[in-house]
ZAVO-218149 format. One record per residue (C-alpha): residue number from 1; residue in three letters; x, y, z. Coordinates in Angstrom, 2 decimals. Example, Ala and Ser with C-alpha at 12.3 -4.5 7.8 and 13.67 -1.06 7.14 Angstrom:
BEGIN
SITE pos code      px      py      pz
SITE   1  ALA   12.30   -4.50    7.80
SITE   2  SER   13.67   -1.06    7.14
END
This chain:
BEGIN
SITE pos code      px      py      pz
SITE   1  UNK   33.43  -80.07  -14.67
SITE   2  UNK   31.30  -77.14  -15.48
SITE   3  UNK   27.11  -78.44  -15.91
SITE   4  UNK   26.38  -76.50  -19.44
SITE   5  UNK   23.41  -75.63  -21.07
SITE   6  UNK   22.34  -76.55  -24.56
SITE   7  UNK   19.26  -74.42  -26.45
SITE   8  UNK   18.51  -75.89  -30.24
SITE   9  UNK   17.17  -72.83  -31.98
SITE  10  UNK   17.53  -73.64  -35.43
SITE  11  UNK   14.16  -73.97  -36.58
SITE  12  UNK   12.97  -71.76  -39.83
SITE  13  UNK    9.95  -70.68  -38.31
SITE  14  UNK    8.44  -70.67  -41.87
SITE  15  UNK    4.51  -71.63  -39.72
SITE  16  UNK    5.04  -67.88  -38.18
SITE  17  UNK    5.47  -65.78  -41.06
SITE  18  UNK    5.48  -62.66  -41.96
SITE  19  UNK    7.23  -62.65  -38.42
SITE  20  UNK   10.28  -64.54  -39.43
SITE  21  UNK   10.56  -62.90  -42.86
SITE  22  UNK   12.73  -60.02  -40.65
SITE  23  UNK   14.12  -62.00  -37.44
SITE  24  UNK   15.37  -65.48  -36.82
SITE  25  UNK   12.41  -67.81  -35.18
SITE  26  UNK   14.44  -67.08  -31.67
SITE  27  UNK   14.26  -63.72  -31.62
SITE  28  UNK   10.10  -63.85  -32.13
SITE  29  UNK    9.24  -62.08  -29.26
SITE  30  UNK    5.97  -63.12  -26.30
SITE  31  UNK    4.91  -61.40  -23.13
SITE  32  UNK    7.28  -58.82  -23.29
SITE  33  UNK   10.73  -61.00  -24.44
SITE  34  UNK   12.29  -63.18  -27.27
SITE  35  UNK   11.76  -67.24  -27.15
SITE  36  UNK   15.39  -67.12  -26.83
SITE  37  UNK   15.14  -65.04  -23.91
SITE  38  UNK   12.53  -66.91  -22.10
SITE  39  UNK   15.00  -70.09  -22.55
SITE  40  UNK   17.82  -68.49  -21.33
SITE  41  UNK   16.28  -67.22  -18.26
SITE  42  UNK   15.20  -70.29  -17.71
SITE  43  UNK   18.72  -71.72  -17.22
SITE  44  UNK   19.69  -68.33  -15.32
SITE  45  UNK   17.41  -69.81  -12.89
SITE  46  UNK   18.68  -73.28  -12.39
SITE  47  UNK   21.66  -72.15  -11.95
SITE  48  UNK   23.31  -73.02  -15.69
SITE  49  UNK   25.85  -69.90  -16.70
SITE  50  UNK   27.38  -71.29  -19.23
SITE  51  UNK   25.30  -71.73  -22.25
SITE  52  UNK   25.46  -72.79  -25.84
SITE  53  UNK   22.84  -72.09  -28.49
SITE  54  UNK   22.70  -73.52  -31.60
SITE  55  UNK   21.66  -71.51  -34.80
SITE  56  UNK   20.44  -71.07  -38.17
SITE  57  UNK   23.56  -70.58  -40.52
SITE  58  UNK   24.19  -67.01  -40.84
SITE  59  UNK   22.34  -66.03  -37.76
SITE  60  UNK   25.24  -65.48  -35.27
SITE  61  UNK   25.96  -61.93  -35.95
SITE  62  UNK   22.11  -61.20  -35.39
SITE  63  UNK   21.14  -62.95  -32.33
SITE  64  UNK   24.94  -62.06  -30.82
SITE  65  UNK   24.00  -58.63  -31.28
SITE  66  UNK   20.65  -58.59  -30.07
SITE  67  UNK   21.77  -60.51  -26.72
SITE  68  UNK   24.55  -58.02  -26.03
SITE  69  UNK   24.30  -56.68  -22.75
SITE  70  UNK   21.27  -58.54  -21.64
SITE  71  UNK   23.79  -61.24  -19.89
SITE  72  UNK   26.61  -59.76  -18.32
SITE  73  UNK   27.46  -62.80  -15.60
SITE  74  UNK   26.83  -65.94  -17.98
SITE  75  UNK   28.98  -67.34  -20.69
SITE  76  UNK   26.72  -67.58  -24.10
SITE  77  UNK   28.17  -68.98  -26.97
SITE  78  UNK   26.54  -69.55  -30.41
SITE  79  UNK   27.01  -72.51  -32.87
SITE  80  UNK   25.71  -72.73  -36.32
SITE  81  UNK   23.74  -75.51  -37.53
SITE  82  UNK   24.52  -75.44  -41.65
SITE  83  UNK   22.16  -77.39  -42.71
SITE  84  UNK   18.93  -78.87  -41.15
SITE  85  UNK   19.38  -82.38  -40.45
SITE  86  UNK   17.61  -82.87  -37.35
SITE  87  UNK   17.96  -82.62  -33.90
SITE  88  UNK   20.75  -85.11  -32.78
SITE  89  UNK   22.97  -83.14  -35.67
SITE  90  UNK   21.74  -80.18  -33.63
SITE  91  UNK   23.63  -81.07  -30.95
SITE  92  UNK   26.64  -82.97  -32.35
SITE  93  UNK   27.44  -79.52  -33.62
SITE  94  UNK   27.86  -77.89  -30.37
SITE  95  UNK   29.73  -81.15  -29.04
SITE  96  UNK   33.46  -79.62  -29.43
SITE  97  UNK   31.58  -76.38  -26.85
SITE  98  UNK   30.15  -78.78  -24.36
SITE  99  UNK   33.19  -81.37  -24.11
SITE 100  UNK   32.98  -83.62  -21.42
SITE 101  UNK   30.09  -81.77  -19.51
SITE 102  UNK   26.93  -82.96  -18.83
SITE 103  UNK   24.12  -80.37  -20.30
SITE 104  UNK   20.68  -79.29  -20.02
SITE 105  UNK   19.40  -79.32  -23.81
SITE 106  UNK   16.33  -77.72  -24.65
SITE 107  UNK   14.62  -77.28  -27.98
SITE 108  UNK   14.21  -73.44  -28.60
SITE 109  UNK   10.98  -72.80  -29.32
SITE 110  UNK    9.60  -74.80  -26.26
SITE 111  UNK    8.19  -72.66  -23.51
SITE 112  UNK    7.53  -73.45  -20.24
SITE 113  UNK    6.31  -72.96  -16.51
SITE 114  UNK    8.59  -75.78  -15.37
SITE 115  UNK   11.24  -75.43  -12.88
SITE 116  UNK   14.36  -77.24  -15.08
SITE 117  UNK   16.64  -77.09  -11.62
SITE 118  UNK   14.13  -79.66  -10.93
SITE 119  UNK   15.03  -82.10  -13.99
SITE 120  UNK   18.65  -81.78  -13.34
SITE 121  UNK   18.24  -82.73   -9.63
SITE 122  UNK   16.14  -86.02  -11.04
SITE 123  UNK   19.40  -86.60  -13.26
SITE 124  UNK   21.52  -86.26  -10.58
SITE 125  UNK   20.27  -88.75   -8.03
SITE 126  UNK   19.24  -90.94  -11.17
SITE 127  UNK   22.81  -91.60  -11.87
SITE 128  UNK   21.76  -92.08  -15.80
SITE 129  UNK   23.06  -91.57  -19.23
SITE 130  UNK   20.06  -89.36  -19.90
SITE 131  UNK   17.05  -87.97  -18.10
SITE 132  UNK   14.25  -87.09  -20.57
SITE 133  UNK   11.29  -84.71  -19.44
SITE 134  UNK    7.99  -85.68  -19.90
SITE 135  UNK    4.69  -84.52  -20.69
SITE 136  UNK    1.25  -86.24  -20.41
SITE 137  UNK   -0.20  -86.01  -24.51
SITE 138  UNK   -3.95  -85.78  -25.16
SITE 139  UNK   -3.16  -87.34  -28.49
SITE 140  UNK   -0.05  -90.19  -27.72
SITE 141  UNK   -0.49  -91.52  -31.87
SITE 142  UNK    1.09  -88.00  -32.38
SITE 143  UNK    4.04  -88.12  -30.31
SITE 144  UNK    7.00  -90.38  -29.52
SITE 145  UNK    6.11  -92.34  -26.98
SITE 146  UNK    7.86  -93.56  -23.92
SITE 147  UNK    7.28  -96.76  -21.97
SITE 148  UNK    8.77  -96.96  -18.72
SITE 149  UNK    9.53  -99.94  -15.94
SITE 150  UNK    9.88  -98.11  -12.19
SITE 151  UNK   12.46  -95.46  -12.44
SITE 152  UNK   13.64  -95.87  -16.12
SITE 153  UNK   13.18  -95.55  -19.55
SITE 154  UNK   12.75  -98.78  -21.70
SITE 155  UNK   11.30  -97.49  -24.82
SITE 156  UNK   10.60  -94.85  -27.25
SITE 157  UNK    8.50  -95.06  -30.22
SITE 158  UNK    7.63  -92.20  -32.66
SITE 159  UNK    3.96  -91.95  -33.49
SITE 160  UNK    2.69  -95.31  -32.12
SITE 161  UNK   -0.67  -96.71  -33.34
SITE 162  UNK   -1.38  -98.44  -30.19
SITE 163  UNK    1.16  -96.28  -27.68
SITE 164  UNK    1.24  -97.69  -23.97
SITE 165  UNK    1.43  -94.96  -22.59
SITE 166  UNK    0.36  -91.23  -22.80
SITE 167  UNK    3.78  -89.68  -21.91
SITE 168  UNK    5.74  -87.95  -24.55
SITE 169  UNK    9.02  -86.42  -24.63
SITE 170  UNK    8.44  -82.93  -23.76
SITE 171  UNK   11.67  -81.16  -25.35
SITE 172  UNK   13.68  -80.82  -22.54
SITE 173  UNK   16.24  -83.52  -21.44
SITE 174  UNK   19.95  -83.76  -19.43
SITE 175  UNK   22.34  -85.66  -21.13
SITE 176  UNK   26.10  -86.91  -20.37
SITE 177  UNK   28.57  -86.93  -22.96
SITE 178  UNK   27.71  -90.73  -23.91
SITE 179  UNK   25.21  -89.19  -25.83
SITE 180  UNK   27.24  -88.44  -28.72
SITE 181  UNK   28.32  -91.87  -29.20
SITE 182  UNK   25.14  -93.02  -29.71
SITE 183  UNK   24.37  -89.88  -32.17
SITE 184  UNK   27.36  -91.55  -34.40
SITE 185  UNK   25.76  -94.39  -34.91
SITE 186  UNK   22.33  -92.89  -35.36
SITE 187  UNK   20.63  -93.62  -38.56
SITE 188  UNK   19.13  -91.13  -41.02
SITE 189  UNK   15.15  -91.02  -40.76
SITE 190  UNK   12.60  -91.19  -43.81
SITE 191  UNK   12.69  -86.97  -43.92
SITE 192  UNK   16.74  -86.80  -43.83
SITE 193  UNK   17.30  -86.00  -40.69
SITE 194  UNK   18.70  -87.51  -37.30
SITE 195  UNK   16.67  -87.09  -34.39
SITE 196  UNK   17.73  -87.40  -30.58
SITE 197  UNK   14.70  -90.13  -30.03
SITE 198  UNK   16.63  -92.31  -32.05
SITE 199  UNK   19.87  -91.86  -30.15
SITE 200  UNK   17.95  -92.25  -26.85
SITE 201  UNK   16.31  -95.50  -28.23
SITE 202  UNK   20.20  -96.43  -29.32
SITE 203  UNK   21.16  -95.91  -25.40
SITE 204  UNK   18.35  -98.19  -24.32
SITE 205  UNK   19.40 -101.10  -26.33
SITE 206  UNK   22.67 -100.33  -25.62
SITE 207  UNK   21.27 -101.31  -21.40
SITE 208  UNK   22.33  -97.55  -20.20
SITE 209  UNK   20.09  -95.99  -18.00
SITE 210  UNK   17.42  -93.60  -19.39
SITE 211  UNK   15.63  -91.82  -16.34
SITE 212  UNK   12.96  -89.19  -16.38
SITE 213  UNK   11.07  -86.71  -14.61
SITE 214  UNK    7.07  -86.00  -15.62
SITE 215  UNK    6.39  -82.03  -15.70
SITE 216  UNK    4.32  -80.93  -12.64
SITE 217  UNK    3.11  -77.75  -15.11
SITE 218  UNK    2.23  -76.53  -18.55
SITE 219  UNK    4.40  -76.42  -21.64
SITE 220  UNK    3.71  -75.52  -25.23
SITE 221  UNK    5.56  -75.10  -28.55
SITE 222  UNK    5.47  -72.40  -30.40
SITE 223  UNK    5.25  -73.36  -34.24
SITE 224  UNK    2.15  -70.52  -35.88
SITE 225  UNK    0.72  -67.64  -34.17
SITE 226  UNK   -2.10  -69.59  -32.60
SITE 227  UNK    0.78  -71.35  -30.54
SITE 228  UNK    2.36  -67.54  -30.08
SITE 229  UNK   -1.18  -66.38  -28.80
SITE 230  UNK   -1.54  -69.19  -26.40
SITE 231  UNK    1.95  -68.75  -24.91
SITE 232  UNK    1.33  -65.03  -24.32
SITE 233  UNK   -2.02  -66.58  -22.34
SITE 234  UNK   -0.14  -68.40  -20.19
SITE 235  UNK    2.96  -66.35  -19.78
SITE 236  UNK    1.04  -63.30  -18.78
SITE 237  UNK   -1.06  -65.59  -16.35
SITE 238  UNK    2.05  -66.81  -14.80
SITE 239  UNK    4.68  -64.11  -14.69
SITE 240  UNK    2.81  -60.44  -15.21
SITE 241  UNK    0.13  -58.57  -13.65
SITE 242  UNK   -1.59  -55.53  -13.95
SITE 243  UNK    1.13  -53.21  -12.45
SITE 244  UNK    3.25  -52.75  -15.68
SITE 245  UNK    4.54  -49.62  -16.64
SITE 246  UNK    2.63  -47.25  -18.37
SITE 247  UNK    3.45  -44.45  -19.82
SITE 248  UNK    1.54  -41.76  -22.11
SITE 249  UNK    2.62  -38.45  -23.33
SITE 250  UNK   -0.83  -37.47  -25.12
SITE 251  UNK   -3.56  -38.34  -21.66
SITE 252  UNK   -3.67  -38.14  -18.24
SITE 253  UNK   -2.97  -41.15  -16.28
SITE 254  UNK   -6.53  -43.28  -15.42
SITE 255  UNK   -8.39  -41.77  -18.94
SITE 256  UNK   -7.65  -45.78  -20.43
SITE 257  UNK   -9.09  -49.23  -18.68
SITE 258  UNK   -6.81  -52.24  -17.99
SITE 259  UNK   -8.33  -55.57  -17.66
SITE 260  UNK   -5.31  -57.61  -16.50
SITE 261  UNK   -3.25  -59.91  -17.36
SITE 262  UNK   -1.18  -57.66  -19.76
SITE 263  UNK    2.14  -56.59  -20.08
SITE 264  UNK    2.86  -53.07  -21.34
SITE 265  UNK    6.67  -51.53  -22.33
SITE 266  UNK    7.79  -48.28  -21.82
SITE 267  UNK    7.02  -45.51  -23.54
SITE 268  UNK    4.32  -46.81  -24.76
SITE 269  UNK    1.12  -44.06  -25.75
SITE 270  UNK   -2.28  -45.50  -24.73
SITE 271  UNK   -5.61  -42.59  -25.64
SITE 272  UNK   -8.31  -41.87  -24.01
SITE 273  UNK  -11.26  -44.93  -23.35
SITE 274  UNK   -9.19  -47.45  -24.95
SITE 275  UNK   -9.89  -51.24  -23.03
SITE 276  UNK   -7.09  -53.05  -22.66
SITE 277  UNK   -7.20  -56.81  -21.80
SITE 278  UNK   -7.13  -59.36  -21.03
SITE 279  UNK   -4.13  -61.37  -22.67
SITE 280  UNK   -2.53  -58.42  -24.48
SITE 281  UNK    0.89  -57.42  -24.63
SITE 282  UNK    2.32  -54.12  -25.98
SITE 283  UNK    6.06  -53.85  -26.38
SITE 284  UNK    7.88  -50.38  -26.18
SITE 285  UNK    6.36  -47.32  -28.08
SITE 286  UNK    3.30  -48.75  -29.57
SITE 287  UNK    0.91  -46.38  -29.97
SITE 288  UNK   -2.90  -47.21  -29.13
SITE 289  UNK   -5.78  -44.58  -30.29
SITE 290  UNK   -8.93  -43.45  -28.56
SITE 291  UNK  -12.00  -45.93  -27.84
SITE 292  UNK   -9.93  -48.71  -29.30
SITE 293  UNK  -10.30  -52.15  -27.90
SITE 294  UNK   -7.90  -54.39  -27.18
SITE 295  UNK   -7.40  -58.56  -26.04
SITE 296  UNK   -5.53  -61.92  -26.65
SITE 297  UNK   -3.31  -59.89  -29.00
SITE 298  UNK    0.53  -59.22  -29.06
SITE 299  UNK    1.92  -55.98  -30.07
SITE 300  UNK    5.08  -55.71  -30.97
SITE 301  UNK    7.65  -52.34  -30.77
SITE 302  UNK    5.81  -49.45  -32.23
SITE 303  UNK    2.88  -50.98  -33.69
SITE 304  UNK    0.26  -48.28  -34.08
SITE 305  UNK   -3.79  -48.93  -33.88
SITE 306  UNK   -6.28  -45.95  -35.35
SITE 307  UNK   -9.12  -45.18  -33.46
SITE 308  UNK  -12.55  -46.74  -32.57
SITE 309  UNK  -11.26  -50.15  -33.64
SITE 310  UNK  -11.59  -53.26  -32.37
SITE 311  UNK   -8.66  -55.71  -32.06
SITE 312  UNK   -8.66  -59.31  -31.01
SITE 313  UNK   -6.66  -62.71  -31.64
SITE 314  UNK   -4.04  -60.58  -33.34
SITE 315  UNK   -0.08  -60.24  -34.06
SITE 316  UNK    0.99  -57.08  -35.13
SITE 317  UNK    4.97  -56.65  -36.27
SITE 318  UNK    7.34  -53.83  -35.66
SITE 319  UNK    6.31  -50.82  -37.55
SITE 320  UNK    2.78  -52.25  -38.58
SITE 321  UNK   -0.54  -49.86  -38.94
SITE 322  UNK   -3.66  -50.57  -38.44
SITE 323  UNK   -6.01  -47.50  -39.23
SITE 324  UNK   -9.07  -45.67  -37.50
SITE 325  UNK  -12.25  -48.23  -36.96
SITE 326  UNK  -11.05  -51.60  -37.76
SITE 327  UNK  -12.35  -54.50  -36.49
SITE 328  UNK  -11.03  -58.18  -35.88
SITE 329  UNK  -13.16  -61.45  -35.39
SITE 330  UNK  -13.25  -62.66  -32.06
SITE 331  UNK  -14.39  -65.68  -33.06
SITE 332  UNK  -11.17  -66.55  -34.77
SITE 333  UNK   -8.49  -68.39  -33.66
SITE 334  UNK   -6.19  -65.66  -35.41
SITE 335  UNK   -7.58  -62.90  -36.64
SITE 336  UNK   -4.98  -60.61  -37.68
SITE 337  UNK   -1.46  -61.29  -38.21
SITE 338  UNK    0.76  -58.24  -39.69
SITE 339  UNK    4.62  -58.55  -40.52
SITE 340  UNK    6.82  -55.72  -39.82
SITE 341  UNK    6.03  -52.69  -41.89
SITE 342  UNK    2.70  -53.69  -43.04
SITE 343  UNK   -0.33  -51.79  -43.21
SITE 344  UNK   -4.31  -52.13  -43.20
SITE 345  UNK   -6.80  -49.68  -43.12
SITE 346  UNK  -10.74  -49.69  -43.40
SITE 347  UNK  -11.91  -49.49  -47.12
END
């Protein structure tokens, strides 16, 4: 019995447009990959090669084709959630590709510094029908809630006003197949939709054991681009460093400044005295111009920035332009956000 992994990636993304006007929400790209990436590798790492993601309708052909190649050793398969009716519909829909496995499921626009080989080693000495991973909240009214008795579960409630705890499901969770039994008999919520909570709370009452396992690290999800800004924070402080490849046709190596963390793509052209850093990514042939300044921004395949401009808090989309002496607020959360194509230039 093969242990299979489960990513829900289904979401609209309508919080990160212009972005998601030209790519599904998993194929929004931080730090140099996709969410959907960053999820999958995850897995790679625990050990999961077998892996199911479900998917906006129509989206198969897009993400299929964008994955091809990246993973020749695992098995990826992609399932289309229709319509959006929650998360416990998320995953009934894969249920005929997981079968009698247990699975890691993961919510697709979660990222993470957690090590999920160790949740699934919690679920394995747990002996349970579910081991949920959780997070400590710094506001519990706007979470559901978990109360817990030694080494098990014995309560969720969505959005308590007086919780008893502060730990909240944190997206990530290992369930048997006894799951989907109690997603049959899960009732519709006040919005239309079915959520996995709900079919955890049904295994509770139902006296099945709900472990869990509290992360020992940081984890964020990505709904707007002030999420996608953070993320690239603490992706680049965890996983890149200041030895990225560089590489400029137009100056000589050491003519530019890089204040590290950053992660920079091939072929990417960086002119003379530009600054850039910290927090910045630059994906594969973006162009930056001379004296331009650069931090906590995310540049995505051949963006282009003018010269003598100063860029911070931003998201710029494939294709974008910003001209010759523009500058950004730092004081904003988000300064700048262009989609793909789009253009702004000094008036």
């Amino acid at each position: 019995m093969d242990f299979k992994g489960v990513i829900l990636a289904a979401g609209n993304g309508k919080r990160l447009q212009p972005l998601t006007n030209t790519r599904p929400k998993p194929l929004v790209s931080v730090a140099g990959k996709t969410l959907l990436q960053h999820n999958i590798d995850k897995m790679v790492e625990a050990g999961i090669d077998n892996i199911i993601i479900v998917v906006p309708k129509d989206a198969t052909q897009k993400l299929s084709a964008f994955l091809e190649g990246h993973y020749p050793n695992i098995s990826l398969h992609f399932v289309e959630q229709k319509q959006a009716l929650g998360t416990a519909h998320a995953v009934d829909v894969a249920k005929s590709q997981i079968g009698d496995s247990d699975f890691l499921m993961v919510y697709g626009d979660n990222l993470t510094g957690y090590d999920y080989s160790k949740l699934i080693k919690r679920h394995k000495s747990n002996v349970a029908s579910a081991t949920m991973a959780l997070m400590h909240a710094d506001e519990p009214r706007k979470h559901g809630i978990v109360e817990t008795n030694g080494e098990r579960i014995i309560g969720i409630i969505e959005k308590p006003e007086n919780p008893k705890s502060d730990l909240a499901f944190a997206g990530m969770c290992v369930f048997t197949p006894n799951i989907f039994e109690a997603i049959k008999h899960t009732e519709k919520s006040q919005r239309g939709e079915y959520y996995l909570t709900d079919s955890l709370q049904l295994l509770i009452e139902w006296e099945q054991k709900i472990g869990y396992a509290i992360l020992d690290t940081w984890r964020l999800n990505v709904n707007d681009h002030k999420d996608l800004l953070k993320a690239n924070q603490l992706l680049l402080s965890e996983e890149y460093s200041d030895d990225s490849e560089i590489v400029n046709q137009n100056e000589q190596p050491g003519t530019f400044h890089i204040i590290p963390p950053v992660f920079i793509g091939t072929d990417v052209s960086i002119s003379s005295n530009a600054v850039i850093g910290p927090y910045v990514t630059i994906e594969h042939t973006a162009i930056v111009g001379e004296n331009t300044r650069i931090k906590n921004s995310v540049l995505l395949p051949r963006a282009n920035i003018g010269r003598n401009c100063f860029i911070a808090n931003s998201v710029l989309g494939e294709n974008s332009y910003v001209g010759d002496e523009v500058h950004t607020s730092e004081s904003e959360s988000v300064a700048l956000v262009l989609g793909d194509g789009e253009n702004l230039v000094k008036k």
